[in-house]
MISEMI-275468 format. One record per atom (N, C-alpha, C, O): residue number from 1; residue in one letter; atom name; y, z, x. Coordinates in Angstrom, 3 decimals. Each point is the difference from the previous one (the first is absolute). Example, Ala and Ser with C-alpha at 12.3 -4.5 7.8 and 13.67 -1.06 7.14 Angstrom:
BEGIN
    n  res  atom        c2        c3        c1
    1    A     N    -5.690     7.800    13.190
    1    A    CA     1.190     0.000    -0.890
    1    A     C     1.200     0.000     0.900
    1    A     O    -0.019     0.665     1.036
    2    S     N     1.069    -1.385    -1.386
    2    S    CA     1.190     0.060     0.820
    2    S     C     1.090     0.730    -0.770
    2    S     O     1.108     0.169     0.509
***
This chain:
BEGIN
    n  res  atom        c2        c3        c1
    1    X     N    -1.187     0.000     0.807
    1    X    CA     1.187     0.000    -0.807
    1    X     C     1.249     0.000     0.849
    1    X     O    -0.051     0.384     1.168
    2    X     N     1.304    -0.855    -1.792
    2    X    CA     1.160    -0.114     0.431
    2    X     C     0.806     1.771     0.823
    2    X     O    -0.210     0.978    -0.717
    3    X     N     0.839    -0.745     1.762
    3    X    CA     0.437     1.070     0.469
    3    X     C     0.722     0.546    -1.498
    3    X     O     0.309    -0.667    -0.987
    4    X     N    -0.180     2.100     1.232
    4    X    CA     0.829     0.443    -1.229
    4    X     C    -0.249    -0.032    -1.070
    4    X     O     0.879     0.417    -0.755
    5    X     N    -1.967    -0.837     0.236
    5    X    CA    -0.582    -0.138    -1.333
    5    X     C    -0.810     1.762    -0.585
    5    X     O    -0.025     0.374    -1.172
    6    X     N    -0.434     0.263     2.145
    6    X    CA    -0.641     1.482    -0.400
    6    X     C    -0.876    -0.054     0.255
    6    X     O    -0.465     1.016    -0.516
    7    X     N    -0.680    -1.712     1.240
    7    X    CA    -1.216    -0.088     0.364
    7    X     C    -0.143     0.986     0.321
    7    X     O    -1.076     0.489    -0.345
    8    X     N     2.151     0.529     1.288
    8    X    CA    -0.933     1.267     0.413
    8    X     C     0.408     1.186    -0.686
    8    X     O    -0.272     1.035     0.610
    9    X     N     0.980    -0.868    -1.954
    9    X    CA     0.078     0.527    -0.987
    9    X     C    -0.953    -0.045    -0.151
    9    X     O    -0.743     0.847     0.497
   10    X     N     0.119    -2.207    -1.523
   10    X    CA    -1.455     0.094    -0.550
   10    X     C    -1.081     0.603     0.671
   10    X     O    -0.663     0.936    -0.447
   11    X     N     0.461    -1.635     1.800
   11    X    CA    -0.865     1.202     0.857
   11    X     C     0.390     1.377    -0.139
   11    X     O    -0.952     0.758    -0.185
   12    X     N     1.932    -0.301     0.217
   12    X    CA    -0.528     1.806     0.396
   12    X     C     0.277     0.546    -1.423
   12    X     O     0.023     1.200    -0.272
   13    X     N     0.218    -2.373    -0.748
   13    X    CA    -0.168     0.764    -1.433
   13    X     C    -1.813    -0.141    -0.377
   13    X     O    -0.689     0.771    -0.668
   14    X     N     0.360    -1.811     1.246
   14    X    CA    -1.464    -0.397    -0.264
   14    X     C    -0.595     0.993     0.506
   14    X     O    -0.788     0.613    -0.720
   15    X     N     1.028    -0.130     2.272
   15    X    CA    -0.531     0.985     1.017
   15    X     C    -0.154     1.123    -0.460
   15    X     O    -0.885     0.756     0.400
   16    X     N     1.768    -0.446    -1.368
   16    X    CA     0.276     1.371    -0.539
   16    X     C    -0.749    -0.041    -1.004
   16    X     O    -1.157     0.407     0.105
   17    X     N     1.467    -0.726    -0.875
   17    X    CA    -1.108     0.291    -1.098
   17    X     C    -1.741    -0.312    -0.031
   17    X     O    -0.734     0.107    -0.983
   18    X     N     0.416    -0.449     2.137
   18    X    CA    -1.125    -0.263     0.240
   18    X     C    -0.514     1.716     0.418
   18    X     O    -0.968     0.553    -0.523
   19    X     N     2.071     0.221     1.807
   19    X    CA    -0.552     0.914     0.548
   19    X     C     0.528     1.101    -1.184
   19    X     O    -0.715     1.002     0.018
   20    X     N     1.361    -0.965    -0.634
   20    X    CA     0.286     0.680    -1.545
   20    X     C    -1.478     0.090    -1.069
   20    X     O    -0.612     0.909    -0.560
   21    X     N     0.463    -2.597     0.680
   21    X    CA    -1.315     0.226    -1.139
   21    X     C     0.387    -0.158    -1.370
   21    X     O    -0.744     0.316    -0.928
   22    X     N     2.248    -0.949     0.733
   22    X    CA     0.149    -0.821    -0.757
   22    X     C     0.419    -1.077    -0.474
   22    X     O     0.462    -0.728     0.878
   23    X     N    -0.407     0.153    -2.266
   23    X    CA     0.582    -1.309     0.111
   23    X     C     0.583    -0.534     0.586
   23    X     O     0.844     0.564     0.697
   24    X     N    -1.061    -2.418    -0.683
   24    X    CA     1.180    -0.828     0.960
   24    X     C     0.091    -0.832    -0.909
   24    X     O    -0.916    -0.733    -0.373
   25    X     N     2.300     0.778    -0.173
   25    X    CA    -0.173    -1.657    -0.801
   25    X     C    -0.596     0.240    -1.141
   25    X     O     0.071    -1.053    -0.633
   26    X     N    -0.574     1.781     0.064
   26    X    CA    -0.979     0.749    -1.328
   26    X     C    -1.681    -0.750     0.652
   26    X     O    -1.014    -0.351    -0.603
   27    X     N     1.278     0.351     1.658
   27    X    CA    -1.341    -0.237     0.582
   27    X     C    -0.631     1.331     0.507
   27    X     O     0.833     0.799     0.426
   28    X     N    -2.686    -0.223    -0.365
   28    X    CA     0.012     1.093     0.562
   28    X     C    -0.242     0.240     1.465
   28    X     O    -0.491    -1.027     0.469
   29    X     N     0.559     1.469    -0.033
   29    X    CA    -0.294     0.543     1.427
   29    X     C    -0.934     1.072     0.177
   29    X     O    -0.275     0.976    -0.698
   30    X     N    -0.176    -1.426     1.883
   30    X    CA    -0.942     1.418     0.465
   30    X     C     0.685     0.667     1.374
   30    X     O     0.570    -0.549     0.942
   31    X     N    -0.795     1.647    -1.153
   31    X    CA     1.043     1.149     0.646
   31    X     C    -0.771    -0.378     2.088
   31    X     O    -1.140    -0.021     0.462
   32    X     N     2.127    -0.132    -0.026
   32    X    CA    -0.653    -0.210     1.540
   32    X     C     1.156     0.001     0.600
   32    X     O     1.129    -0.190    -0.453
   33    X     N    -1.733     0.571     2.200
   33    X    CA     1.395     0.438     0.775
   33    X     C     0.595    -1.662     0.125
   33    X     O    -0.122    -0.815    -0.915
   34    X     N     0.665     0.573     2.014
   34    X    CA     1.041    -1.133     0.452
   34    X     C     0.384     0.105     0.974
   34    X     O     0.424     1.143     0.170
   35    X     N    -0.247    -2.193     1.250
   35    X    CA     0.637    -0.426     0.321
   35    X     C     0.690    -0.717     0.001
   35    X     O    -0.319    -1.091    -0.471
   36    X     N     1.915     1.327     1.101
   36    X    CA     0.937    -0.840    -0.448
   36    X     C     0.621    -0.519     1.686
   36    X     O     0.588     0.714     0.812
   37    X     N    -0.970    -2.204    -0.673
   37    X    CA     0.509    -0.555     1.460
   37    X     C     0.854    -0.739    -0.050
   37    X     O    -0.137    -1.176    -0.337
   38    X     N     1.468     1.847     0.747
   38    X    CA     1.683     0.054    -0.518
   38    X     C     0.265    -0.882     1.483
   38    X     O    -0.010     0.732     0.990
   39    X     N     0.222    -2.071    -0.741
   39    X    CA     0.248    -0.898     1.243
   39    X     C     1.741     0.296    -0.473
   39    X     O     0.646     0.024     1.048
   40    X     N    -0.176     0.091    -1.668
   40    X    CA     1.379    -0.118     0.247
   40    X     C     0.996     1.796    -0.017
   40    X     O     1.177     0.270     0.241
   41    X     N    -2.264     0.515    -0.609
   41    X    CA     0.474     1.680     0.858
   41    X     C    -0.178     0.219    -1.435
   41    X     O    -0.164    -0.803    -0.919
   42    X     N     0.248     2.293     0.948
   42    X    CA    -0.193     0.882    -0.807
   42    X     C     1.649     0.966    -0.818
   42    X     O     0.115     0.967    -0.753
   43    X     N     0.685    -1.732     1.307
   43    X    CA     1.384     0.924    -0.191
   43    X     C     0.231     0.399    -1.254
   43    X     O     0.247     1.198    -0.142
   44    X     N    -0.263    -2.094    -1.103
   44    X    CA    -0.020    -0.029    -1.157
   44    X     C    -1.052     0.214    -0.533
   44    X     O     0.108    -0.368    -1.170
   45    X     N    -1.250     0.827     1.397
   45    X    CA    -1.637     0.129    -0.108
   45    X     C     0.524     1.285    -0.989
   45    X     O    -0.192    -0.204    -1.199
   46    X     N     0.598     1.028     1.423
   46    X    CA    -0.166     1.546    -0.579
   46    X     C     1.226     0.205    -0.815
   46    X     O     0.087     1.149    -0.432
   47    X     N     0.905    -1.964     0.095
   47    X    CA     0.569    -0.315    -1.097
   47    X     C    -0.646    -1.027    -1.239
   47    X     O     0.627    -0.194    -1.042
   48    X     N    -1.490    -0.207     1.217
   48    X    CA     0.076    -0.983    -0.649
   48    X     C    -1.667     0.702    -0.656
   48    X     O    -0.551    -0.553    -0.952
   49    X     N     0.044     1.583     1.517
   49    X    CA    -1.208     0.926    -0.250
   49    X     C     0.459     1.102    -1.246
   49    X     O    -0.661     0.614    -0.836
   50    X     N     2.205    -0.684     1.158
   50    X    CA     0.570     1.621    -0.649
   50    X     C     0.463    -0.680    -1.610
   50    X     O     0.052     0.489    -1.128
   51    X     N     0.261    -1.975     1.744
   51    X    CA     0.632    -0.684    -1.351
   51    X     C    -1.498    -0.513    -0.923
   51    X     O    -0.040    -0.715    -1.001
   52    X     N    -0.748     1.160     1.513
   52    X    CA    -1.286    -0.851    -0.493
   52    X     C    -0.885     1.360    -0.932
   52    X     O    -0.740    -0.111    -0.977
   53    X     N     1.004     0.877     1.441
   53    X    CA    -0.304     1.898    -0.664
   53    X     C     0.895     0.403    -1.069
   53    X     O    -0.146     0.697    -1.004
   54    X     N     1.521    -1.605     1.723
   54    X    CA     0.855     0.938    -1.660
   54    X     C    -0.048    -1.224    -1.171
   54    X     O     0.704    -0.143    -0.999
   55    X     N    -1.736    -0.623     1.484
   55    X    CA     0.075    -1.194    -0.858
   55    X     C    -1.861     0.634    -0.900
   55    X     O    -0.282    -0.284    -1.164
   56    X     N    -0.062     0.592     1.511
   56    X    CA    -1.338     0.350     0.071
   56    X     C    -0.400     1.761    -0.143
   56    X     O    -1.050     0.424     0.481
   57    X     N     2.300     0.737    -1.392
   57    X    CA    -0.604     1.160    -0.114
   57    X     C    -1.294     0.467    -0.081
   57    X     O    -0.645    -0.575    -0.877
   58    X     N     0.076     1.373     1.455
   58    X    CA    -1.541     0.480    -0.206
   58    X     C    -0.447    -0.959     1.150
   58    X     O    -0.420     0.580     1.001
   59    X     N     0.432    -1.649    -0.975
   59    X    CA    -1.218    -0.812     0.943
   59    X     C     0.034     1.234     1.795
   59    X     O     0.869     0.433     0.757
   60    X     N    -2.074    -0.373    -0.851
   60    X    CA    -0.271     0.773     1.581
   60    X     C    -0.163    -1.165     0.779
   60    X     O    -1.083    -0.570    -0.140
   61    X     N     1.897     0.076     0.932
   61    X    CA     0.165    -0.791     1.306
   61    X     C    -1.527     0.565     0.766
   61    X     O    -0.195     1.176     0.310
   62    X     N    -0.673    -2.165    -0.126
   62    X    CA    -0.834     0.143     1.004
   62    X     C    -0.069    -0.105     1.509
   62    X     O     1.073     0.164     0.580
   63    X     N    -1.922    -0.358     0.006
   63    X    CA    -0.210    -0.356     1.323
   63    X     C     0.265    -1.018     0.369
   63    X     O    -0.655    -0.978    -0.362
   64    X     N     2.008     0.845     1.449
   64    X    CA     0.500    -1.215     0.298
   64    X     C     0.467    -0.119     1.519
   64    X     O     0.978     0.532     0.526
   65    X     N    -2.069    -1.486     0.120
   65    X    CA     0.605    -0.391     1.576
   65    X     C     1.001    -0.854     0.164
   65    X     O     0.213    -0.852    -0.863
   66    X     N     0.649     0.956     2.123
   66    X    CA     0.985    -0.785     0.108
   66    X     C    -0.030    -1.045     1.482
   66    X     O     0.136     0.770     0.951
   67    X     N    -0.224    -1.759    -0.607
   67    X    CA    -0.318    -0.552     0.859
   67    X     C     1.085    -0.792     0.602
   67    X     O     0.191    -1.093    -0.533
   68    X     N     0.276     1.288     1.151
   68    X    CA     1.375    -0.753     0.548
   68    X     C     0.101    -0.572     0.933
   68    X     O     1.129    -0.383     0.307
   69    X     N    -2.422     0.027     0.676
   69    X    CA    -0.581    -0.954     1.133
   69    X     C     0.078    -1.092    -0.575
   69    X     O    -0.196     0.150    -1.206
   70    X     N     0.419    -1.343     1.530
   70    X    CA    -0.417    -1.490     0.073
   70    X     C    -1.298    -0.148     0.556
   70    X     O    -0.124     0.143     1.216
   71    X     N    -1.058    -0.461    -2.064
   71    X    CA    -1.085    -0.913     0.999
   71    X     C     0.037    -1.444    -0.907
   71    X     O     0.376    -0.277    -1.139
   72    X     N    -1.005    -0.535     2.332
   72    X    CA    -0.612    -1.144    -0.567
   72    X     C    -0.496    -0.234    -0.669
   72    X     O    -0.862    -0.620     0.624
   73    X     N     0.559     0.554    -1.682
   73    X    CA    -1.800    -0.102    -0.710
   73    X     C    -0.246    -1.525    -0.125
   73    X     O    -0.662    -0.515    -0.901
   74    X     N     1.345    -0.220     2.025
   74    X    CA    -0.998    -1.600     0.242
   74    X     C    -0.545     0.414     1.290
   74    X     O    -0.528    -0.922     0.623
   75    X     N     0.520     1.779    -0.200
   75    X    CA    -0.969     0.489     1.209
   75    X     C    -0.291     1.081     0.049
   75    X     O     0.658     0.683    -0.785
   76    X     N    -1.595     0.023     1.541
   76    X    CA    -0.442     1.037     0.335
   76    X     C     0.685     1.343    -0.173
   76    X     O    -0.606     0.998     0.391
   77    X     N     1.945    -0.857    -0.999
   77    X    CA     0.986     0.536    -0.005
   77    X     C    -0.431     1.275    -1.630
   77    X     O     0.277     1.179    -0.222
   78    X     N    -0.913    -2.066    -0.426
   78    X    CA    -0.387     0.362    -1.594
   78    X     C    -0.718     1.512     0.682
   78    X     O     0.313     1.050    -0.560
   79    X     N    -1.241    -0.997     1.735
   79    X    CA    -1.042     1.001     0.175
   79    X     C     0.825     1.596     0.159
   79    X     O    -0.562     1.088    -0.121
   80    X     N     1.908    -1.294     0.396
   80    X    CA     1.131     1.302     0.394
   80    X     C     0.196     0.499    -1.578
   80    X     O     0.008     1.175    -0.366
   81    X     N     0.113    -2.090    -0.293
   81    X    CA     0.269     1.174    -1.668
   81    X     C    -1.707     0.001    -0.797
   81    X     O    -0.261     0.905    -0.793
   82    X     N    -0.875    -2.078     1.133
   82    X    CA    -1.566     0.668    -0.047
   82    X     C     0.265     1.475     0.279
   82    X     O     0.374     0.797    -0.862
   83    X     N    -0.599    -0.504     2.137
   83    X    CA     0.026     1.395     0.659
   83    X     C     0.800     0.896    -0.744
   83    X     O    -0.589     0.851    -0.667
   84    X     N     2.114    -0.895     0.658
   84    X    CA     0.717     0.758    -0.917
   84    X     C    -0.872    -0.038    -1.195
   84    X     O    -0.887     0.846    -0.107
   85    X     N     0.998    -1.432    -0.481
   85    X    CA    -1.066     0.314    -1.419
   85    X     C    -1.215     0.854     0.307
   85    X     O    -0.089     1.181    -0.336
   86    X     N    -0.698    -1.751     0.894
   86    X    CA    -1.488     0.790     0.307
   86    X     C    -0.197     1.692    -0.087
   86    X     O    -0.837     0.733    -0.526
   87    X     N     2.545    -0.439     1.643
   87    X    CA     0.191     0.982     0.771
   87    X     C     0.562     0.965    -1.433
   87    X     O    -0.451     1.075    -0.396
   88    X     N     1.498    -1.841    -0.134
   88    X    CA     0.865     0.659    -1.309
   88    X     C    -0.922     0.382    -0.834
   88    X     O    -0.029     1.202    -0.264
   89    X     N    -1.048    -2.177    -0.429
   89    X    CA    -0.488     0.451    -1.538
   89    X     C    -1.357    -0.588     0.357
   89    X     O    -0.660    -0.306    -0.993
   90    X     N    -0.029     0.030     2.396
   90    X    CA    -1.801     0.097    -0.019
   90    X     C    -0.252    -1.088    -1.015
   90    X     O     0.566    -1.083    -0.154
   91    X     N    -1.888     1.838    -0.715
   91    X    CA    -0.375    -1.176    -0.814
   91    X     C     0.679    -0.403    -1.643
   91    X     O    -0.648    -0.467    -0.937
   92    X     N     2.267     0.840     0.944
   92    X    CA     0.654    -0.473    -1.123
   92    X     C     0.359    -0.752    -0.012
   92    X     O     0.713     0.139     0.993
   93    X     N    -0.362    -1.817    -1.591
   93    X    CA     0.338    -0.630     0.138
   93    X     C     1.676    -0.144    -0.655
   93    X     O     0.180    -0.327    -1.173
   94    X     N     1.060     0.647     2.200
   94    X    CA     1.103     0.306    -0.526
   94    X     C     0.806    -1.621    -0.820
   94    X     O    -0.604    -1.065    -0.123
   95    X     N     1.303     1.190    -0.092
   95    X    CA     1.075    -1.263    -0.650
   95    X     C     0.538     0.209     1.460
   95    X     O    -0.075     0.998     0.717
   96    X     N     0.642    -2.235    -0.481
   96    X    CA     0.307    -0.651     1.176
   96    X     C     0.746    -1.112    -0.314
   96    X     O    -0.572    -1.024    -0.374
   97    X     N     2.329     1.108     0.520
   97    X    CA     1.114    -0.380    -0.286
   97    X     C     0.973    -0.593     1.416
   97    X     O     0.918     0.683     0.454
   98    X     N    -1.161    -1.554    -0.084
   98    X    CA     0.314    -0.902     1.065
   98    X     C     1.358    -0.769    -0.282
   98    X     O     0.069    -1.155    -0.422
   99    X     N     1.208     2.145     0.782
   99    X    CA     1.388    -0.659    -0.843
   99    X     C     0.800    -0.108     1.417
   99    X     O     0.049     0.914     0.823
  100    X     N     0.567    -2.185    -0.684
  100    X    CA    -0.591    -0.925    -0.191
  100    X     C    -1.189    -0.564     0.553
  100    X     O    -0.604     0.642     0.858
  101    X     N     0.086    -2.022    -1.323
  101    X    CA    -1.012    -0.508     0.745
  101    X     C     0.408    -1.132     1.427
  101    X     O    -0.676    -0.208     1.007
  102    X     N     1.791    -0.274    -1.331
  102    X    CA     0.273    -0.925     0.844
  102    X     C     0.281     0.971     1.660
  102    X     O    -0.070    -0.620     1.061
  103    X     N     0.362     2.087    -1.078
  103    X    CA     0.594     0.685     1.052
  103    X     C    -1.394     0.072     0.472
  103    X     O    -0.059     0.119     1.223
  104    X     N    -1.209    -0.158    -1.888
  104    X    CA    -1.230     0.673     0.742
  104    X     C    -1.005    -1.344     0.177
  104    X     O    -1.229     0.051     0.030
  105    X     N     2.045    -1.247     0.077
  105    X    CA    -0.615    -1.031     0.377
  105    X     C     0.874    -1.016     1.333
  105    X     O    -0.087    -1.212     0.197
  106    X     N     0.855     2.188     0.504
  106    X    CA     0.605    -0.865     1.163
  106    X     C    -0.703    -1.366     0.690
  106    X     O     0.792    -0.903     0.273
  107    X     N    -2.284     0.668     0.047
  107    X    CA    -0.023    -1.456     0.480
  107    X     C    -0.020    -0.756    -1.352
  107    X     O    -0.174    -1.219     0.017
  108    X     N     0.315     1.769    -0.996
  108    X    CA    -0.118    -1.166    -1.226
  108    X     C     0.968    -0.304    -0.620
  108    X     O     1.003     0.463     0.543
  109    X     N    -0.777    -1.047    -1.466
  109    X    CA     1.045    -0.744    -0.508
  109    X     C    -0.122     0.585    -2.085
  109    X     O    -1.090    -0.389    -0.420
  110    X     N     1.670     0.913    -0.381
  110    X    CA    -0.197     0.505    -1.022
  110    X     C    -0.470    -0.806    -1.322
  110    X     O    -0.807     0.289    -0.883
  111    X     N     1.906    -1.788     1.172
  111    X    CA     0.370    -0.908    -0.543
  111    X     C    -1.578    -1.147     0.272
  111    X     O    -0.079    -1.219    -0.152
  112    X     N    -0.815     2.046     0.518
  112    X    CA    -1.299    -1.459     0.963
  112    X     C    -1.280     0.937    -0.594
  112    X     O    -0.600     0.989     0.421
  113    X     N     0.508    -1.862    -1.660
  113    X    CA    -1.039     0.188    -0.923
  113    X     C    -1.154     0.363     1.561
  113    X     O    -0.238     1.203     0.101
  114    X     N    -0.237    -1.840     0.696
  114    X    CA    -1.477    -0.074     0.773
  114    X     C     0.852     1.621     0.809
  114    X     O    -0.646     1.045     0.078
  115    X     N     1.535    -1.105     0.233
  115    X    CA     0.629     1.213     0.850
  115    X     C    -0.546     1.172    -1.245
  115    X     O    -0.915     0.736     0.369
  116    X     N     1.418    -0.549    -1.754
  116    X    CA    -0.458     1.347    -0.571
  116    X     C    -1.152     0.145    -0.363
  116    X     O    -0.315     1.106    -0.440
  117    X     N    -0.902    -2.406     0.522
  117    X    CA    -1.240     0.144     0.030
  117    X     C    -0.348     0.776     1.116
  117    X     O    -0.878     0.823    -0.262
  118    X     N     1.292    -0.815     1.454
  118    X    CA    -0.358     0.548     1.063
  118    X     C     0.353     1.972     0.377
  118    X     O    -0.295     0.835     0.855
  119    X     N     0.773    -0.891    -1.633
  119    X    CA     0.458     1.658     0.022
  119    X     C    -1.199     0.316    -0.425
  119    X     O    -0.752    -0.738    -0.637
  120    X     N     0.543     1.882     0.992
  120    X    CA    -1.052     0.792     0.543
  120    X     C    -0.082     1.362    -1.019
  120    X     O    -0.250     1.096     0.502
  121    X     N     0.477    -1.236    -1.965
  121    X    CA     0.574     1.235    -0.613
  121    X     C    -1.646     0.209    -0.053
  121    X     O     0.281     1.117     0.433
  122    X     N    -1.545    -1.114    -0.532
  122    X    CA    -1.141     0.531    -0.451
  122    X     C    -0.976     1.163     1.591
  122    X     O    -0.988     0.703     0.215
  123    X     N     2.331    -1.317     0.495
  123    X    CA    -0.965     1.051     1.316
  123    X     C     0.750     1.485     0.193
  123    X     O    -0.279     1.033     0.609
  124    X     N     1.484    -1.529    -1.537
  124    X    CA     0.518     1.719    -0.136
  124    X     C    -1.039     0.662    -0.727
  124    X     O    -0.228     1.152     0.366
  125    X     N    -0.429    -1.589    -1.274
  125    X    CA    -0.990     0.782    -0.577
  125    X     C    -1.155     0.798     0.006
  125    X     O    -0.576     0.852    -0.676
  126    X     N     0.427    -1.835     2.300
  126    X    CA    -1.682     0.013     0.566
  126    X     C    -0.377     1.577    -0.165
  126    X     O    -1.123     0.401     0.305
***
């Protein structure tokens, strides 16, 4: 999507109510932690958490990582937040929120359909 549009609104409203355990969208969710891998910093991260609670009374904010490294994930780079995961939540499989994607794909190109085939999002999982 176009810069400035809210894409990463929607992410950490999506993020949230996932580790809350409730609705998104009048869609349901199942309650699970999150990481959240913030390539452009975290400054506004914890405003935009506080505006998302008073939007949301009662919801208990769950378990939420914050990742603010750049790796690759068209190379070998994906295995540094594997590990973080492994290490964070073992055998849970968390939500995993990659905002943006184009910052965590430096040899690739965002805009190159064969370039976002090549991201590597399923070995964060391993």
């Amino acid at each position: 999507g176009e810069s400035n549009v809210g894409k990463s609104f929607l992410a950490i409203d999506l993020m949230l109510s996932v580790v809350a355990g409730i609705p998104w969208l009048g869609l349901p969710t199942r309650r699970r932690p999150a990481v959240y891998c913030a390539a452009e910093g975290i400054g506004h991260l914890g405003a935009r958490i506080l505006a998302w609670a008073e939007q949301h009374p009662g919801a208990e904010i769950g378990d939420v990582r914050v990742l603010s490294d750049c790796v690759d994930l068209i190379s070998e780079g994906s295995q540094a937040i594997a590990e973080l995961i492994a290490a964070e939540f073992g055998a849970v499989a968390p939500l995993v929120i990659i905002d943006p994607v184009a910052n965590f794909m430096p040899t690739g190109n965002q805009d190159s359909a064969s370039d976002v085939a090549r991201l590597n999002y399923f070995s964060i999982l391993r």
